[in-house]
N, C-alpha and C positions, 0 to 999 in steps of 0.2 A: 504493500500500500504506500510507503513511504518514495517509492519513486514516481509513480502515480501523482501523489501530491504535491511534489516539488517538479511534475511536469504541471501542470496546471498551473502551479503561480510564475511558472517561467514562462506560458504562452499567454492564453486570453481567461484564467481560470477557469473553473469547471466545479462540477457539483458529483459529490461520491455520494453513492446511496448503500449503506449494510443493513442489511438485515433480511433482502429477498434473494431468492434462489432461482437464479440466470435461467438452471436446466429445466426447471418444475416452471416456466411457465410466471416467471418472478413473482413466484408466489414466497407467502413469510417463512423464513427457515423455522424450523418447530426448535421450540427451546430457546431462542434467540436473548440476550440478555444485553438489551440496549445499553443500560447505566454502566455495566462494564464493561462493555466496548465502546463506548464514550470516553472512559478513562485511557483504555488501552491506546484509542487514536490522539487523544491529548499528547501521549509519551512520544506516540509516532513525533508529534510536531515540534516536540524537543530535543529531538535530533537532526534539527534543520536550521540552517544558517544563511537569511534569516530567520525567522521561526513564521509564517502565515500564522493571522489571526483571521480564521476562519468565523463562520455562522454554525454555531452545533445545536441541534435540534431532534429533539425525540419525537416523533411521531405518530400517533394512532394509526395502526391501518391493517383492515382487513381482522380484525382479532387479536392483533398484536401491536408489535411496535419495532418502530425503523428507528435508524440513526441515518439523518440527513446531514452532512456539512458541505456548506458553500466556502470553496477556498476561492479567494481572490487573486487576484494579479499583485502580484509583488512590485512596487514602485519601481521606477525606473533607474533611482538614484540606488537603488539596494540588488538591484540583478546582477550575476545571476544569484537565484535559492538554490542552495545546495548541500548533501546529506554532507552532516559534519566531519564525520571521523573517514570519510572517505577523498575530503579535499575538494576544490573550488572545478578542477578541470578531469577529475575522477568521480565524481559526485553530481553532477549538475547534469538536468535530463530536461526533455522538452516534449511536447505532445504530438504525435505527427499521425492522422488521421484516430484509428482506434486505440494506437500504441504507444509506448513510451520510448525515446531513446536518448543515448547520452547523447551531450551535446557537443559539437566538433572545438575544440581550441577557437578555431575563428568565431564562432557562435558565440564566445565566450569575453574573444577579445571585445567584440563591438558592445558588448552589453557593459561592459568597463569602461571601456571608452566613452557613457552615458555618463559617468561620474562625474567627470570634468573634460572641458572642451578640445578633441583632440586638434593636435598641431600638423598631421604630416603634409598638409597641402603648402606649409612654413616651410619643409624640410630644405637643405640645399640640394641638389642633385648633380652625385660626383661627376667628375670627368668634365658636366657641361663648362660653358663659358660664359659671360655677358653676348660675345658673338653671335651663339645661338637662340639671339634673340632678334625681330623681324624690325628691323629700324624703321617700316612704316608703322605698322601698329604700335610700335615703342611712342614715336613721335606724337599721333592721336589718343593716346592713352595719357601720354602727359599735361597735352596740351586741355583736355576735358577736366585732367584734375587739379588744373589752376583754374579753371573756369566754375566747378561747381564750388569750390573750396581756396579760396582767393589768398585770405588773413592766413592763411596757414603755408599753403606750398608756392605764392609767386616769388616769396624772399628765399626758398629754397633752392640749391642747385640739382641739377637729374639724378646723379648718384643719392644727392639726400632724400631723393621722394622714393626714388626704387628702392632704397632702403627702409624707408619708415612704412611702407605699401606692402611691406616681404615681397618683393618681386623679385629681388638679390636679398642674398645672406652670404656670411662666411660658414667656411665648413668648418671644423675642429682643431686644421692646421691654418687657418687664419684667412684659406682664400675666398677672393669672390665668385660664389656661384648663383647661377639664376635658380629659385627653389622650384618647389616643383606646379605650386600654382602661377607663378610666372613664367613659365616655360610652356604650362599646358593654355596657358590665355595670350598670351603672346611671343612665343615660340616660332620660329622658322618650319621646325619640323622635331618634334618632341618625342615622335617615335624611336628619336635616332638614340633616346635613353630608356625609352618604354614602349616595345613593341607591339603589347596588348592593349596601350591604354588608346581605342581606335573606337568606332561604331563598323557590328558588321551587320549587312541588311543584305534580305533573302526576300526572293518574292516564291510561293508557293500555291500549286496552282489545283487547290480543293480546302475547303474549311478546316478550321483549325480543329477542330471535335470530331472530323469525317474521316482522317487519315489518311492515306495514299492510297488509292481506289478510284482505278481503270486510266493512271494517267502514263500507262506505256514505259514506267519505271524512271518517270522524270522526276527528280529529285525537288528541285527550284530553277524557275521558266527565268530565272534574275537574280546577282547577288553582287556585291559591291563592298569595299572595305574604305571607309573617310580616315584621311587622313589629315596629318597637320593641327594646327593650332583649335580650338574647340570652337570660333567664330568659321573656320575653315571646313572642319566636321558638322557643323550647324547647316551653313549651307548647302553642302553636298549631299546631306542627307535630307535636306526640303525637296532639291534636283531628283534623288532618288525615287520619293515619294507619288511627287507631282508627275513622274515620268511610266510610274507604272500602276495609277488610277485614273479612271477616267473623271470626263467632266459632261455632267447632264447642264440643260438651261429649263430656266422657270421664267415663263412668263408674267412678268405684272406690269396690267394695263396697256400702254403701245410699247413697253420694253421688254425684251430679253435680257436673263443675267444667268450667268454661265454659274455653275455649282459643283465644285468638286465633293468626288467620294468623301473625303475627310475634310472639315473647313479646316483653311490652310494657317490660321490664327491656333487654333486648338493643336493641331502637328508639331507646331514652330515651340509654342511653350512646353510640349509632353518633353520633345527631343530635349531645348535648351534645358530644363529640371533634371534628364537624366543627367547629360554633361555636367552640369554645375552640384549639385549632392549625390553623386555617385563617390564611393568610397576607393580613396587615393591612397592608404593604405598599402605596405608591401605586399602583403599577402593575395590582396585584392587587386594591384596593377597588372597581374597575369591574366586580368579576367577583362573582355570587353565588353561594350551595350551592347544589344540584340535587338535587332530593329527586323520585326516579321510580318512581312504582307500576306495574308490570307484572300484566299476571297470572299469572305465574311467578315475580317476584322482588323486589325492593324495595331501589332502587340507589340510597344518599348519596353524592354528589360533592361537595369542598371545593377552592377555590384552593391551592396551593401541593403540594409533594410533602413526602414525609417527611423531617423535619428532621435535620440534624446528619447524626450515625453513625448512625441509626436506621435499620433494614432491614426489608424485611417477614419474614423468618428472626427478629430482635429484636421485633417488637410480642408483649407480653405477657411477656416474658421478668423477672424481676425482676432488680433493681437498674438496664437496660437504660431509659434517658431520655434525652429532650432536647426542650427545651421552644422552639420558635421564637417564644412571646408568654409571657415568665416571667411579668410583669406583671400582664397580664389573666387568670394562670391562675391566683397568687395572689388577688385581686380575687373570682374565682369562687368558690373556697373558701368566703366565707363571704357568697355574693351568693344570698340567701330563692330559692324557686323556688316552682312552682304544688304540687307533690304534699308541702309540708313539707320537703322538702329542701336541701339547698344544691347547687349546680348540677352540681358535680363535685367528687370529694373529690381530685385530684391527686396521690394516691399510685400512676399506673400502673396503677389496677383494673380499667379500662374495658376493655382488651381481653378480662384473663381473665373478667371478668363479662358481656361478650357469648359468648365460648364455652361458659361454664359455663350460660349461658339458653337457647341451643341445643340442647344437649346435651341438658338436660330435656325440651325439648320432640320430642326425637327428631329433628331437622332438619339437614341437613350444616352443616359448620365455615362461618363468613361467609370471603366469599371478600373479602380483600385485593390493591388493586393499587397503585402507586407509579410514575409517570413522572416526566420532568421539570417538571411545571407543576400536575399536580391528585395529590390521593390520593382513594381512593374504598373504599368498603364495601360490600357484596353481599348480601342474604339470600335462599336461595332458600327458595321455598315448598315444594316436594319434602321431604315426611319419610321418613325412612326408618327400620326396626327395627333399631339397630346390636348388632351380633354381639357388643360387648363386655358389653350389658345380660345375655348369657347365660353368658360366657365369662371375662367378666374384661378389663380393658384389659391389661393385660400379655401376658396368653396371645393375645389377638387379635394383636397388634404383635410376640411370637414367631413364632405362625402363619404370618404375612406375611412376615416375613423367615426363616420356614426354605427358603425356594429359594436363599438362599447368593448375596442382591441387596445390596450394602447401601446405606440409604435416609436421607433424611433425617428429622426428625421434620416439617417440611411436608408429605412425600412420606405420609409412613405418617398421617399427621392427614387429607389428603388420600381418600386408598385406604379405609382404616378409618371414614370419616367421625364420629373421636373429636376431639373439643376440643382444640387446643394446649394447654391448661393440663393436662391428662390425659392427654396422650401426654409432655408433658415430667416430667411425676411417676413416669411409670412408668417412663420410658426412663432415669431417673437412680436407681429402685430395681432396675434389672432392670443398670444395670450396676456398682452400688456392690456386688452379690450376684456378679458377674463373671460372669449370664448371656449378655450385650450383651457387647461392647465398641464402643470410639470408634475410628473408623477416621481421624481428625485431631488434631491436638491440639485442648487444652478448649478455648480460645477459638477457633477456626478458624469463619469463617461459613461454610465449604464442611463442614462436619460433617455426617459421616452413621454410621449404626451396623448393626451387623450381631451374627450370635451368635458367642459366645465356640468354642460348638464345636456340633457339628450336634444339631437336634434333632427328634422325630417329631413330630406333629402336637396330639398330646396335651402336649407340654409337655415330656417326659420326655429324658434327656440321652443321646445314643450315645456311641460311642466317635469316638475323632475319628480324622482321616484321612491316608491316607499321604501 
């Protein structure tokens, strides 16, 4: 049981239930003696480091009684939980569909590296030079950061801003090197110290859920490897995109306007997020993004999982950050790119501006996943007429929760196929009016909402009930 448990509070928690018997059909074990095996599982939890403060609960049921415990998610700052007398990277297990298993050193590192802010994106990286750095992007990169930041860096000289920027550091015998988020943001050609740290994109030519079936033993009809600086992989990988989906037109009114498979807004931020919080890490630089065309959906994969406190419940949420490459995310900021822009503005927009380019496009929410080792992004090609274009987001997201369910706003983003940024607008005007309420407190990540009191289908309030 005890590995069980300390798999739970290292993924998303989970709920143990003793006292029924799996093979009979979970029926009560005869004899069963909840209060001391209540005890017994207490011991369990004292040989855990943390220790989970679960929910323990006896139960009535069926003629007997159960021992219910809800173990929780173990904070982010205390990851991993792990059996004590067995050690931190001997001891430490994780939940992976029905099973438990240890968890990999790397799994390990990154949940440590939640402690405190890691640095490697700071690192210097041997061998290179100030050389192997793109003296146009260097020049534009400078020139932006006297101009957003004036009082600080015009009385400075270039060696003093590459420096106070980490875009150069010294290495340990004193020299100047470009680190490694100045080399991968304005870099000539950064492979030439890290082979793998590239986007590789594949085009494949039957759905991602269908397999390879009847296509004559074609592997991928397209596949390409971006190379260069991450404004340079940015771009080639929009080329990529744009080059193997099509573009339908919609007509309104006496106009044509031309509509690609994926709006090219929502591509541009999935890619630049992978680039930019993909984990720069030794272990991790062996590994590229994975950029996969289907033809049902269009999957980003980046090394590392989501940083810090970060949840997929928190992506897009405002003031809700944490940055695992602060460095190189500043660095971005004001790093030229191909379309006029600069490659990410780092205020947290990229989520709600992939849902909000969604949403226009009529196409379900991007589906987000988080494990211990990759994060990934989803678009599916499938559009669909969402009910709130006629209804209202609010009235749909009533509509849905008058069966007396209460949901979360993933759940109802989900169901509704409305944007998170448009289901969290509405779910915080629909219960600051006290038609919703919060069925946890405000910060709770288990948050979900339901109506204040019953309503018909139209909108309209009853009376409420006995």
């Amino acid at each position: 049981m005890i590995e069980s448990v300390c798999a739970f509070a290292n993924s998303r928690g989970g709920t143990v239930i003793l006292g029924l018997e799996e093979k009979n059909g979970f029926a009560p074990v005869p004899g069963f003696d909840a209060v001391a095996i209540q005890d017994a599982f207490v011991s369990c939890l004292n040989k855990l480091t943390p220790r989970p403060q679960p929910e323990l609960d006896i139960v009535p049921f069926e003629n007997s009684t159960i021992l219910v415990a809800e173990i929780p998610v173990t904070r982010a700052n205390d990851r991993p939980c792990y059996i004590t007398e067995r050690g931190m990277y001997k001891g430490s297990f994780i939940r992976t569909a029905d099973g438990d298993r240890l968890m990999t050193p790397y799994e390990i590192d990154r949940l440590v590296e939640a402690h405190r802010p890691p640095r490697w994106d700071a690192e210097p990286v041997s061998e290179a030079t100030p050389e192997d750095l793109d003296t146009d992007l260097l020049d534009k990169f400078l020139s932006r950061q006297q101009i957003l930041h004036p009082r600080v860096f015009l009385s400075q000289n270039k060696e003093t801003i590459l420096f106070n920027l980490r875009v150069l550091a010294k290495d340990v015998e004193g020299v100047i090197r470009p680190t490694v988020a100045g080399l991968m943001c304005l870099g000539v050609y950064p492979q030439k110290y890290f082979p793998s740290l590239v986007i590789r994109a594949s085009v494949y030519p039957y759905a991602a859920d269908a397999g390879r079936t009847d296509i004559g033993g074609c592997r991928f009809t397209d596949s390409a490897v971006m190379v260069g600086p991450i404004p340079t992989m940015l771009a080639d990988a929009m080329s990529f995109v744009d080059k193997n989906t099509r573009r339908g037109s919609v007509v309104e009114g006496a106009f044509r306007r031309d509509v690609p498979d994926y709006p090219t807004l929502a591509v541009r931020e999935a890619i630049a997020n992978a680039l930019q919080h993909r984990d720069y890490s030794p272990i991790a630089s062996h590994s590229p993004i994975q950029l996969r065309l289907y033809t049902d959906r269009l999957v980003i994969e980046n090394p590392g999982p989501l940083f810090g406190t970060m949840t997929i419940e928190s992506l897009g949420v405002p003031g809700k950050t944490a940055q695992r490459n602060p460095f190189l995310s500043t660095i971005l900021e004001a790093t030229a790119c191909f379309d006029g822009r600069y490659v990410v503005e780092n205020y947290g927009t990229g989520i709600p501006t992939i849902e909000e380019e969604l949403a226009k496009a009529q196409m379900q929410p991007a589906r987000f996943v988080s494990d211990s080792t990759h994060f990934s992004t989803t678009f599916l090609l499938e559009r669909t007429l969402r009910a709130h274009k006629k209804t209202g987001a609010a009235e749909t997201l009533m509509q849905i929760l008058s069966d007396g369910t209460p949901r979360s706003a993933v759940e109802l983003s989900r169901i509704t196929g409305i944007g998170m940024a448009t289901v969290r607008a509405a779910l915080r005007r629909l219960c600051a009016q006290e038609t919703l309420r919060k069925t946890e407190p405000d910060k709770s990540p288990r948050q979900k909402y339901a109506l204040a009191q019953p309503v018909d289908i139209s909108g309209a309030k009853t009376g409420s009930r006995a």
